[in-house]
N, C-alpha and C positions, 0 to 999 in steps of 0.2 A: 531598278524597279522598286516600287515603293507598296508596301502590302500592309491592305487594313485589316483590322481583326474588328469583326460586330460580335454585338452579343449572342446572336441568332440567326441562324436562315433566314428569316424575315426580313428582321432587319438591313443583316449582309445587301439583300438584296434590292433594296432600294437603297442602300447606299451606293452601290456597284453601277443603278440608272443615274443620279445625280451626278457622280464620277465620268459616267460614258466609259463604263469596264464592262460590254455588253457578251464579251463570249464568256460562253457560259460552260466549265470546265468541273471535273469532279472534284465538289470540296469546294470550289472559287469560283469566281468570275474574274474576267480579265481586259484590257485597254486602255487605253490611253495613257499606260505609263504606271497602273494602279492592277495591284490584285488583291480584291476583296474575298476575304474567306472568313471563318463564325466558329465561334462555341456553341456551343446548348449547355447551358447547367454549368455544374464544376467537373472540369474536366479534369481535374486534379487536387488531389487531398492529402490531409496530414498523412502521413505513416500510419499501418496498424500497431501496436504496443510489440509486437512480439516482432515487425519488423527493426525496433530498436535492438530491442535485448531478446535471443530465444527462452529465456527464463520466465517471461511475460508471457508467454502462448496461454500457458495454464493459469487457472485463477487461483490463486494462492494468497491468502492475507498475508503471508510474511513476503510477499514481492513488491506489498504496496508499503512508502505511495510509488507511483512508478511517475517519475521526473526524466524524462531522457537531457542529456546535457547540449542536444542541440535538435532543433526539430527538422522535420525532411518531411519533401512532399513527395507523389508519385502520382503516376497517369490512372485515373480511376479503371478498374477490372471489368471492361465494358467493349464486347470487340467492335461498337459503333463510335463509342470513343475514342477507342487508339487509334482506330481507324482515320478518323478526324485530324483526330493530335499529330500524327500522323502527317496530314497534310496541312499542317499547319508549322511543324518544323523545318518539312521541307522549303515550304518557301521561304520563310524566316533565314533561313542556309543562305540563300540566295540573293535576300533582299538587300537593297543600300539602304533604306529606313520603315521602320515600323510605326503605326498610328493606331494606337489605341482606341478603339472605337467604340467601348464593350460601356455598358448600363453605368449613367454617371453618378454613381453613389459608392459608398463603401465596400460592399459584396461586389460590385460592377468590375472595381478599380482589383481586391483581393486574385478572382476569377482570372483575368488577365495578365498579372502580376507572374501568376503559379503557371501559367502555361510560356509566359516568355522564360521564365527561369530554366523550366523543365526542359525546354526547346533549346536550349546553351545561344540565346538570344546577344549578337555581338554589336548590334549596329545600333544608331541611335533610334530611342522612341520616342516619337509626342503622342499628346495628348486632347482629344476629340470630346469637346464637351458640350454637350448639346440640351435645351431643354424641350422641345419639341422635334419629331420626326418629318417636319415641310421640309422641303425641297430649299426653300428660303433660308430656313434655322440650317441646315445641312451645308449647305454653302457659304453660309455666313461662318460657322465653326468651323470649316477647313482656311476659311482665311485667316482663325487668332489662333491656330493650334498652339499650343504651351510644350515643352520639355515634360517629360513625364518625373522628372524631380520636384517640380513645383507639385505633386501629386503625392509627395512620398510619406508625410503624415496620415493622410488619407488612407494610406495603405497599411501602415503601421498600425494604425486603426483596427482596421479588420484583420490585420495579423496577429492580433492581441486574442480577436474576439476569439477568431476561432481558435485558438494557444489555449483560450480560457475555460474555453466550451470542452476541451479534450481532456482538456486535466483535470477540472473537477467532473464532470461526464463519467471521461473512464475509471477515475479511482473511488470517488463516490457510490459508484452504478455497483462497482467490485466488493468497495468494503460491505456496503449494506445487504448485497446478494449473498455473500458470504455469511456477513454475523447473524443476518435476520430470515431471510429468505425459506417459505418453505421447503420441502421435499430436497432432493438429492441426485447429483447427476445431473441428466437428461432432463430429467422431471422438476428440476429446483426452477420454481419462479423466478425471472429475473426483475428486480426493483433498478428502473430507468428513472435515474436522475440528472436531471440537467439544472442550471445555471439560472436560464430562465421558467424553463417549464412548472418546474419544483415551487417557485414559490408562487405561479400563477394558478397552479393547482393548489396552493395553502391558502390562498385568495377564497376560493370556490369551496372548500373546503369548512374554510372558517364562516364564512357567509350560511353556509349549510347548517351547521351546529347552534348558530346564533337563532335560526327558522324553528328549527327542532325541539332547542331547549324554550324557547320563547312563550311565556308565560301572561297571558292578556289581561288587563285591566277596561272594567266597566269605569266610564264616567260619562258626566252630562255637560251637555253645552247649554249655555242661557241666551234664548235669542229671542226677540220679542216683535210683532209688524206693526207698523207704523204707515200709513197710505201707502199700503199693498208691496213696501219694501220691508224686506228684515232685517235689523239692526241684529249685532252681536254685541252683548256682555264684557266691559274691558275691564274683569277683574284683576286687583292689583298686582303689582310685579313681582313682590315677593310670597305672592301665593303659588301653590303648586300648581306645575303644567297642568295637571287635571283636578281645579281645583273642587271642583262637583264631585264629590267621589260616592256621593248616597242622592236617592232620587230623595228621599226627608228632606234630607238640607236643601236641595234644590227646588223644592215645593215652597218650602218655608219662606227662601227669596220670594219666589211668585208672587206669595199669598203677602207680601211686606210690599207690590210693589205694580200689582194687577190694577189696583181702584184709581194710583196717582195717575197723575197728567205725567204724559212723555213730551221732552221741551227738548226743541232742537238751541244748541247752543253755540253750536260753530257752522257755518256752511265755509270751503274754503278749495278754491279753484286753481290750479297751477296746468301752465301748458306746458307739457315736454314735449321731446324730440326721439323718435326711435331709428335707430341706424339699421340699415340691411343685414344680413345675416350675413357673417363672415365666411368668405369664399373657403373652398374643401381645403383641405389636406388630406392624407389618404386616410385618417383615422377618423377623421368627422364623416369623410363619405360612408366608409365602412361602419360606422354608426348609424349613420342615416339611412341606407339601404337598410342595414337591419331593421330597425324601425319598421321600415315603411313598405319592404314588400318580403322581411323576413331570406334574406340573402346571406350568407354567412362571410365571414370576414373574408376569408380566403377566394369563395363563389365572386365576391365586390373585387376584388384586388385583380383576377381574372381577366376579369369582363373591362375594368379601366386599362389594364395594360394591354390588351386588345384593340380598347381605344387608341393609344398612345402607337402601336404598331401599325394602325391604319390611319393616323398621322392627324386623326380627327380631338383628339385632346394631347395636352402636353407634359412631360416627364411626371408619372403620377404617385413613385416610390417618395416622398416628400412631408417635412415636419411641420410645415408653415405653411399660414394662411394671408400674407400679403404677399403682394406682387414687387419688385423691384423698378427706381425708377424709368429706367431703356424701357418698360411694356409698355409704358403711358402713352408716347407716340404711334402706337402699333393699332392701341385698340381700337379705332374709326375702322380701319383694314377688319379686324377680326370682327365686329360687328356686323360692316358688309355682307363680310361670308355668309354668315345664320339667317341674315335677315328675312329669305324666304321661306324660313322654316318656325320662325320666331314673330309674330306681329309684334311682341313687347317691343322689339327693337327700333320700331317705328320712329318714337318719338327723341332717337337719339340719334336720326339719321342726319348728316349737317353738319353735326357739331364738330365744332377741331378739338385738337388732344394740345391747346397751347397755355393751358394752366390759368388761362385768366377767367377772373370772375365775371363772365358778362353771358349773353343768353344765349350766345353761341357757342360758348366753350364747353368741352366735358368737364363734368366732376372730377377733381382730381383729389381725394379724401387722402388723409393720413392712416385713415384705417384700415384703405388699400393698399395703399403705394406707402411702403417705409424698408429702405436699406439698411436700414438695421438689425431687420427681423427677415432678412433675407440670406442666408449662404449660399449654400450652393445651385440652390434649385428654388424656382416661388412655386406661390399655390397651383392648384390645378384647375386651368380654364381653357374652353375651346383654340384653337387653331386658327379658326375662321375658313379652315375646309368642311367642304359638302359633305354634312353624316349619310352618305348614301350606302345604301346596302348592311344596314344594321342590321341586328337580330333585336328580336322583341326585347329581350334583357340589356343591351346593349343601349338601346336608347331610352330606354327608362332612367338608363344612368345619367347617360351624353344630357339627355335634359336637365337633370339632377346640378348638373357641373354649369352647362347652357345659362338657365333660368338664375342660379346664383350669379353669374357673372352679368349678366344684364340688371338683373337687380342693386348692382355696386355702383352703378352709372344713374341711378335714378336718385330723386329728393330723400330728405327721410321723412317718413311718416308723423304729421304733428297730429299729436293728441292731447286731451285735456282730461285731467288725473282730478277727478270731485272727492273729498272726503271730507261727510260729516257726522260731525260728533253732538251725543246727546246724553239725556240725563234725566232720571227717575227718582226723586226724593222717595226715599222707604219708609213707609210707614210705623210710628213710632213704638203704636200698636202692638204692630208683627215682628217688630225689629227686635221686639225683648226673646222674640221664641228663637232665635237663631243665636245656639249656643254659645255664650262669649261675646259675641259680634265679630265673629272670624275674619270677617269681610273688611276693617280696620277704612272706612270711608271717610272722606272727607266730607262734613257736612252731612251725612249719611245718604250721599247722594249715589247713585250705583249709576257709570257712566255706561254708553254705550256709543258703538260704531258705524259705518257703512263708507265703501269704495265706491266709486263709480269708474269708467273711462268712456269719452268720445272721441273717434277716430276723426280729426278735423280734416286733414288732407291724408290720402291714403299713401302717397308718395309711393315708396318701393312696394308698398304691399299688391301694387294694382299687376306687377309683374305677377304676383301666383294666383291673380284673381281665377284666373281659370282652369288654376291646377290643384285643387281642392283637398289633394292628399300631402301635398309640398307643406311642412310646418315647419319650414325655416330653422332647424333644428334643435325640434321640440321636447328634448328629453325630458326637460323639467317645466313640465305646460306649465305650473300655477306660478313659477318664479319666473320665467325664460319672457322678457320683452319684444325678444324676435319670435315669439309664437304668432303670426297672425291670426291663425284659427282664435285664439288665446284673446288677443285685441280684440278682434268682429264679434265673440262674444259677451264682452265685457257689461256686465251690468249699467242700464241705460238707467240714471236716478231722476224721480219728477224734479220740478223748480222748490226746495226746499227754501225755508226764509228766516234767519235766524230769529230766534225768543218764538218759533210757532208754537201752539203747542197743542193735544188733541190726545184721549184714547188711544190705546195701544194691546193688544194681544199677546202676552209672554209665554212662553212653551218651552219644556225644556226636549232637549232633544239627545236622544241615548245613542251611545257612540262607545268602543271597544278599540283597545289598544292594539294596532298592526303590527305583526313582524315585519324585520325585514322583508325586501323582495329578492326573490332568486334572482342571482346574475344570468343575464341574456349576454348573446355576444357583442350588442352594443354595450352596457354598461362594462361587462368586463374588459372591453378594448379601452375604456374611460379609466380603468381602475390600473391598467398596466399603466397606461398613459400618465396616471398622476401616484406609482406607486399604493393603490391601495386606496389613497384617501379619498374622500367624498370631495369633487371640488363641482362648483354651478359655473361659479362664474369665469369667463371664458379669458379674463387679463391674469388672473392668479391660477389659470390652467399651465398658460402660455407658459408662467416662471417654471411651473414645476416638470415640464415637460424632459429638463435635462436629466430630470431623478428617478424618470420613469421607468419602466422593466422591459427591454424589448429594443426594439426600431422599429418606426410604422411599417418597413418591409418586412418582417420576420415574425409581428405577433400574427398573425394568420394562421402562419406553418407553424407555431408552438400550439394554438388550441385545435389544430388540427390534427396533431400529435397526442394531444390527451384524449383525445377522441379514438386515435388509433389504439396508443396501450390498453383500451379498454379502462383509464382511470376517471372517464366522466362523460356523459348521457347528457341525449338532448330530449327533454319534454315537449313537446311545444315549440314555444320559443325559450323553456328554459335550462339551464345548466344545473344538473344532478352531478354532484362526486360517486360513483360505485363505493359498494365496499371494500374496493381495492384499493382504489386513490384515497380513501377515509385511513384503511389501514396502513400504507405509505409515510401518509404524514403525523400520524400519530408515532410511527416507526422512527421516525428523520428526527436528531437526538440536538445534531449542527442548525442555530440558531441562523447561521449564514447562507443554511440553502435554504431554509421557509421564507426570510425575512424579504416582503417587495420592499421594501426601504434601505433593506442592505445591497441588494443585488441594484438598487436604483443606482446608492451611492458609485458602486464597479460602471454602471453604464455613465454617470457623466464624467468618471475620469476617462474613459473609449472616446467620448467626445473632447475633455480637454487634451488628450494623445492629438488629436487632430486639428487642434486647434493651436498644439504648443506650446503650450502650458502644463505639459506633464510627459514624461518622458515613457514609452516602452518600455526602456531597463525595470525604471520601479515600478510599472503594472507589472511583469514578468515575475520581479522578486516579492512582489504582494501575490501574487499566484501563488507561487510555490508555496512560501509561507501558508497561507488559506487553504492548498491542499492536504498539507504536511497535518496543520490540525483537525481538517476533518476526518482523514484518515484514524489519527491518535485518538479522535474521542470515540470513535469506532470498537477500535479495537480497546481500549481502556474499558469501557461498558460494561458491567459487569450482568446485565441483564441477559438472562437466558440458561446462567450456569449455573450448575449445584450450588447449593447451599450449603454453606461452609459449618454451618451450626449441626443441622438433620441427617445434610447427606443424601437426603429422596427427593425437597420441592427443588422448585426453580428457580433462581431468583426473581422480582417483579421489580419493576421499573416506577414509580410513583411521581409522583409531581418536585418534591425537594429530597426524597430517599428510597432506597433498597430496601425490599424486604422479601420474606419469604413467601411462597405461592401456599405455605402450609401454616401460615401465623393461624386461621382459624383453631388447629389443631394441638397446637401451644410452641411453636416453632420461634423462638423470640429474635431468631434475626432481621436485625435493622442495620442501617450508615447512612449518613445524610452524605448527600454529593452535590 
């Protein structure tokens, strides 16, 4: 008998119809040679601390750090999951081989791993890897099943993660409840630190303080109209960003520059090309749902793998946004499917997937299709099954996913990019009043500007013509070229003609320095994504993706968790730190658990483990190490205890040293550390 394991009820159970394992038994299904049976969740977890050593029960700083010399797992304390586990050993007893069937990604692969072990699993197991939930992809997957050793990096992977997540977790979580934490017993606050959470909350944190302390600057823009367009002011480069900083001086231009003739000096036309907006990955969607109808990361992740279980999109836990060569043949089929759901697809109906350039072939772009930028899983695009029976949220999404993939198969959009430049000789007059001549001009000519854009063919954009809230993923409308909204409105310029020349109208226009903006959960899923850093552009995302804080499957369940501890508030759509998570991290002394760039660093050696290029042993003894000194600078701290000098303050913690909580009073102890 051959027994699969899915990841879920659900799933189990379309896998059990494709198989023809139709009797339906408690825990499994069964026939034709096959018994299909499921997890839910992790059915099994590391050890509690105290189930290593009973000295660990109690929280004691002198127990830490607490390293057990070999880790153990155990059937989680759930009497619907032993119950399971349960039936999931027994037949494993019994079977002649096992097929891993469970969520094809890291946690998918960890899950199943701990419950064959647990179960004293003796036979052989392959490996079920699937990126879609059809009937098609299902059957096509039982025919390349793999050895589950071609899997074992994979696993070591997530063996790592969560090894990493327990050690610094529980000794961190221990020291700092311990040195810092109010009240006592019962009552003592416990400070929850994790791996990732900690410095995703330093993220929001820091972002907060920036808002806070953020101090605004008045200055003026110089913009002048010229036939009913307004040109900007291109003061010199090495003048300051705000170089208007008094509305005097900025009058003073005017009055140097109101009487002369404005001469256009360049007109200069160039046609570009704009490309479709790069297919999801789970973190783009769950951006873009935020966006757009305010869905939180976790609410997105949901609702697509909902999708994914009713076989209407495909595997949607995923880092990448190209498709792998084998989909290129397929798409005519998946297109089909939508078609009556989709007019956009109209105009692609016909065409073959045979790579040639001629009118009947599909598109087949490098920007979709590239095996390089593909591992385990490609982006997320329909099926080509009926989305029938969705929920309102549901196909808000399915469309979301839908309308980008049709969009990939269309022209790109040509447009033509007008910019001209012009020039106002200043008057020689007014030019003496303008202290210095700050403005350092050439000729004393003060130049000025103006964009234009025409949409010549609308190519992909005609796919959202009629989806009016779809901004092709707009987060930075004034830089983002896949903004259509962005394009459609783009300043229409008359026929300008260079050396014209004619009157003009200069105004200056008062403007005030912005703070930052609060992180929403799209931007902050941007900001785990790249570590922190501000990136636009979507090629130099891509690089940074391996440095980033998280896995697109698990930052959901980490801001969902800040949410829980009560360390961070939702306004609106924006993210507030409490005073709790303010005083957290001001608390958190280890540069290692705020840092998104350090903890980046820890996630791409989890993916070189996986890729083999770095081995489990030395993430293991870089753990230890790592805990070993968070622990020490802990307990080392000398913050919180008498003062060695008085005897009465406290000591206080400063930025480079210790000092007394009583220096007002004349209490002279200091130590820099």
């Amino acid at each position: 008998m051959i027994v699969c394991v899915a990841e879920k009820p659900s799933v189990g159970q379309y896998i059990a119809k494709v198989l023809g394992a139709n009797a339906r038994h408690e825990g499994y299904f069964e026939g034709n040679g096959y018994q299909v049976t499921w997890t839910f969740g992790h059915l099994c977890a590391l050890l509690d601390p105290h189930e290593y050593n009973p000295q660990w029960r109690g929280w004691n700083m002198s127990a830490l750090p607490m390293v057990p010399t070999r880790f153990g797992i155990k059937v989680t304390e759930d009497k619907g999951v032993q119950k399971q586990f349960n039936t999931i050993k027994n037949l494993i007893e019994h079977a002649d081989e096992v097929i891993n069937c469970g969520d094809a990604g890291q946690e998918g692969e960890l899950i199943q791993r701990w419950v064959y072990q647990k179960a004293g699993c003796k036979v052989p197991v392959k490996r079920l890897w699937v990126s879609s939930l059809t009937e098609e992809a299902i059957a096509e997957g039982f025919k390349q099943l793999k050895d589950q050793s071609e899997y074992q990096r994979l696993y070591e992977a997530g063996l790592m993660r969560a090894i990493g997540d327990w050690l610094l977790g529980m000794n961190a979580s221990r020291a700092y409840t311990l040195r810092y934490a109010k009240g006592v017993g019962k009552d003592r606050q416990i400070l929850s630190i994790g791996r990732v959470q900690t410095p995703t909350l330093a993220l929001i944190v820091k972002r907060q303080q920036e808002i806070e302390h953020f101090v605004p600057r008045t200055y003026w823009e110089l913009k002048t109209k010229y036939r009913d367009t307004l040109f900007s002011a291109q003061l010199p480069a090495e003048e300051d960003e705000y170089a208007i900083t008094s509305e005097e001086y900025g009058n003073a231009i005017i009055d140097a520059i109101k009487e002369q003739p404005f001469m256009i000096t360049s007109v200069e036309k160039k046609k570009g090309t704009e490309s479709a907006p790069r297919l999801f990955d789970l973190t783009s969607l769950q951006v873009e749902c935020n966006k757009r109808y305010a869905f939180s990361a976790d609410e997105t992740l949901k609702l697509i793998q909902s999708l994914y279980e009713k076989r209407i999109t495909t595997y949607p836990r995923v880092d990448t946004t190209y498709l792998s060569e084998d989909i290129y043949p397929k798409v005519p089929a998946t297109l089909q499917g939508i078609k009556d759901y989709f007019p956009q697809v109209a105009p692609l109906l016909g065409l073959k997937a045979d790579g040639k350039k001629s009118a009947q072939s599909l598109p087949k772009s490098s920007k979709v299709f590239d095996n390089k930028k593909v591992t385990d899983h490609h982006a997320i695009i329909p099926t080509g099954q009926r989305p029938d029976n969705l929920t309102a949220n549901e196909k808000k999404v399915f469309d979301m996913v839908a309308l980008r993939f049709i969009a990939a198969f269309y022209p790109d959009c040509i447009v033509s990019n007008t910019t001209v430049l012009a020039e106002v000789e200043m008057s020689k007059e007014h030019l003496s009043q303008i202290a210095d001549n700050q403005l350092q001009l050439t000729n004393n000519k003060l130049p000025f500007k103006v964009t234009g854009r025409q949409i010549l063919s609308a190519g992909w954009r005609e796919v959202f013509a009629k989806d009016n809230t779809n901004n092709a993923d707009n987060e930075n409308n004034e830089n983002n070229p896949n903004n259509e909204n962005n394009a459609s409105n783009a300043q229409a310029l008359p026929a300008f003609t260079q050396w014209e020349a004619g009157p003009h109208v200069p105004q200056l226009i008062e403007k005030t320095t912005t703070p930052p903006k609060w992180y929403t959960e799209a931007t902050l899923l941007r900001a785990m994504e790249t570590a922190g850093k501000t990136v636009d552009d979507e090629e130099l995302r891509d690089a940074m993706k391996e440095n980033g804080i998280g896995r697109p499957s698990t930052r959901a369940a980490i801001i969902e968790k800040l949410f829980q501890r009560k360390y961070i508030v939702k306004e609106k759509k924006n993210l507030k730190a409490t005073p709790t998570g303010v005083e957290l991290i001001r608390t958190i002394i280890s540069p290692l658990l705020k840092s998104a760039e350090l903890t980046g660093r820890w996630e791409k050696k989890l993916r070189e483990i996986e890729a083999g290029t770095f081995t489990a042993q030395q993430f293991l003894d870089e753990l230890k190490q790592m805990t070993s000194d968070v622990v020490r600078e802990v307990k080392t701290d000398k913050a919180g205890m008498r003062c060695p000098v008085c005897g009465q303050g406290l000591i206080l913690r400063g930025r480079t040293r210790y000092g007394c909580s009583r220096w007002r009073e004349g209490c002279t102890y200091a130590e820099n550390f």
